[in-house]
C-alpha positions as CSV (number, residue, x, y, z in Angstrom):
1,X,0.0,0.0,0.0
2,X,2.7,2.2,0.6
3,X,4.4,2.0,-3.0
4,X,0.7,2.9,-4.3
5,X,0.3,6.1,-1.8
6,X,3.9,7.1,-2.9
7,X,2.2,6.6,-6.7
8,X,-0.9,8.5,-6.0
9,X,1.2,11.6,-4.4
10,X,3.5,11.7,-7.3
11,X,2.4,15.3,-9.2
12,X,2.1,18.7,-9.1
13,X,-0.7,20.2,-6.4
14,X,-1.7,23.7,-6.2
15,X,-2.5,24.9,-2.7
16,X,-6.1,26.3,-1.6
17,X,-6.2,26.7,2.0
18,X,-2.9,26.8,4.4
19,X,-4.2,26.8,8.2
20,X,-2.8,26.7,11.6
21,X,-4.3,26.9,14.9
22,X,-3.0,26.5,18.6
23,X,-5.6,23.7,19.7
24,X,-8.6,22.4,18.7
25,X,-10.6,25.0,20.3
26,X,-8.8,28.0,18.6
27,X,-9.9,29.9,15.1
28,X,-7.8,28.7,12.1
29,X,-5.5,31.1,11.0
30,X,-4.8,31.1,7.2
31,X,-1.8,32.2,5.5
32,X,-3.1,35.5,4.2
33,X,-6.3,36.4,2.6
34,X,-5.2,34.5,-0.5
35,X,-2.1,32.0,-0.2
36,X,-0.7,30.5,-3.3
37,X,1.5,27.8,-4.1
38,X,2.9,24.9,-5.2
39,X,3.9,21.4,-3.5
40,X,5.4,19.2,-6.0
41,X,6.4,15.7,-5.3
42,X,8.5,13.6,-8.1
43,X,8.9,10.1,-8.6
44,X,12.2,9.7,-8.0
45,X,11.3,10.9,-4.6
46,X,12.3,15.0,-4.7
47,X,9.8,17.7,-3.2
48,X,9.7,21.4,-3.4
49,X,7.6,23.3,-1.7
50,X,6.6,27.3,-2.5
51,X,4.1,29.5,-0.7
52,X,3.6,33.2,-0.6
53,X,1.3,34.9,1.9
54,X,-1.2,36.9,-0.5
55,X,-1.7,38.0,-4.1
56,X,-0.7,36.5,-7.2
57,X,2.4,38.8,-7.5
58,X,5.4,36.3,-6.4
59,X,7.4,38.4,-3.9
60,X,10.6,37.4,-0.8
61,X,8.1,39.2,1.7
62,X,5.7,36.1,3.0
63,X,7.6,33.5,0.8
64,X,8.2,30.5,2.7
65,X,9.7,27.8,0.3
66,X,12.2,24.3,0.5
67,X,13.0,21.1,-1.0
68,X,14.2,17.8,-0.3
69,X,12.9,14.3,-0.5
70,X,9.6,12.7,0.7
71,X,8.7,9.1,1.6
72,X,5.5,7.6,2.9
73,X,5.8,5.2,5.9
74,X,2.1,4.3,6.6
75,X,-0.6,4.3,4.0
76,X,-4.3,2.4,4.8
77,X,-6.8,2.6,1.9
78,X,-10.5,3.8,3.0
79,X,-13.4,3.6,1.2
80,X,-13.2,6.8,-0.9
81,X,-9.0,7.6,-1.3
82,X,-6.2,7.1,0.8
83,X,-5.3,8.1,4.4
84,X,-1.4,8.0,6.0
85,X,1.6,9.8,7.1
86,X,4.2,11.2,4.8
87,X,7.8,12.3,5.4
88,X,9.0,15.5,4.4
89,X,13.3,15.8,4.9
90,X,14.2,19.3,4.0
91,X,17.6,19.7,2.9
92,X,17.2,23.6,2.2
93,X,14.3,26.4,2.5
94,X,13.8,29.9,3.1
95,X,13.6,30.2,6.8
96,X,15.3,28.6,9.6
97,X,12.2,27.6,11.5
98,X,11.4,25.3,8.7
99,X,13.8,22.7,9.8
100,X,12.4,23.2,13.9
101,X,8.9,21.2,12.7
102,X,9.4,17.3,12.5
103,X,9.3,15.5,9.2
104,X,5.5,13.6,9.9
105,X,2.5,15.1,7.9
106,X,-0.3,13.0,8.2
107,X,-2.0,13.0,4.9
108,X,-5.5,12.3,3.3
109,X,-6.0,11.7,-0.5
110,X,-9.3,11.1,-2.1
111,X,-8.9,11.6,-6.0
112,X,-7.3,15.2,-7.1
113,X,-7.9,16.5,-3.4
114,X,-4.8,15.9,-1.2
115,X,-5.0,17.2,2.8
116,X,-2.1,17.8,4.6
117,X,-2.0,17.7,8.7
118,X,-3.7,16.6,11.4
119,X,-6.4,18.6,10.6
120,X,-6.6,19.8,14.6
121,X,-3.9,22.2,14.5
122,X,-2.8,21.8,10.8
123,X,-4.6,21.8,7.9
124,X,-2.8,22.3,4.2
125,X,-5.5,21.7,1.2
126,X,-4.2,21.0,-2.2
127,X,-5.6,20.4,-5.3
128,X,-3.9,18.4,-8.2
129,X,-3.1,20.2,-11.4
130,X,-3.6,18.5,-14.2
């Protein structure tokens, strides 16, 4: 099941929403009015990652971007897509703090719509390009 999560997360995803909150009981906070990006992971195992806060103006100010490699270590299949926990190893990026948060993202995939987090305190929605 792994090998066919890796598969199925292989592409080019466009992000929609990029949310944080402190608990479970706190408002989610986006990543400006109208974040835009791209998370791309290839099949020989590489990811980049690029964000910018707002607009559709690329710009250093709110630009948080790195790349490295990816691997999935659990993958179950549900009744509608995929649900598991992918790695994410930085080896460079824009900002120090990136390589403070640990490598886990759980993840949720059901067809072109990939999730991100533990969607209690994390929440990154993606939609495949095509």
């Amino acid at each position: 099941m792994i090998d066919q999560a890796t598969s199925a997360l292989v592409g080019v995803w466009r992000i929609a929403a990029f949310e944080d909150r402190d608990d479970e009981h706190s408002a989610w906070v986006s990543y400006g009015s109208d974040p835009r990006g791209i998370i791309i992971y290839d099949r020989t195992g590489t990811i980049s990652v690029h964000l910018i806060a707002e607009g559709p103006m690329p710009s250093s100010s709110g630009y948080i971007g790195y790349w490295g490699t990816f691997r999935v270590v659990e993958a179950d299949r549900q009744a509608d897509g995929i649900v598991g926990t992918v790695e994410h190893h930085m080896e460079g990026g824009s900002m120090p703090d990136l390589f403070e948060e640990g490598v886990e993202r759980p993840f949720s995939l059901q067809g072109d719509r990939l999730t991100l987090g533990d969607g209690r305190t994390a929440r990154r929605l993606l939609e495949r390009i095509r």
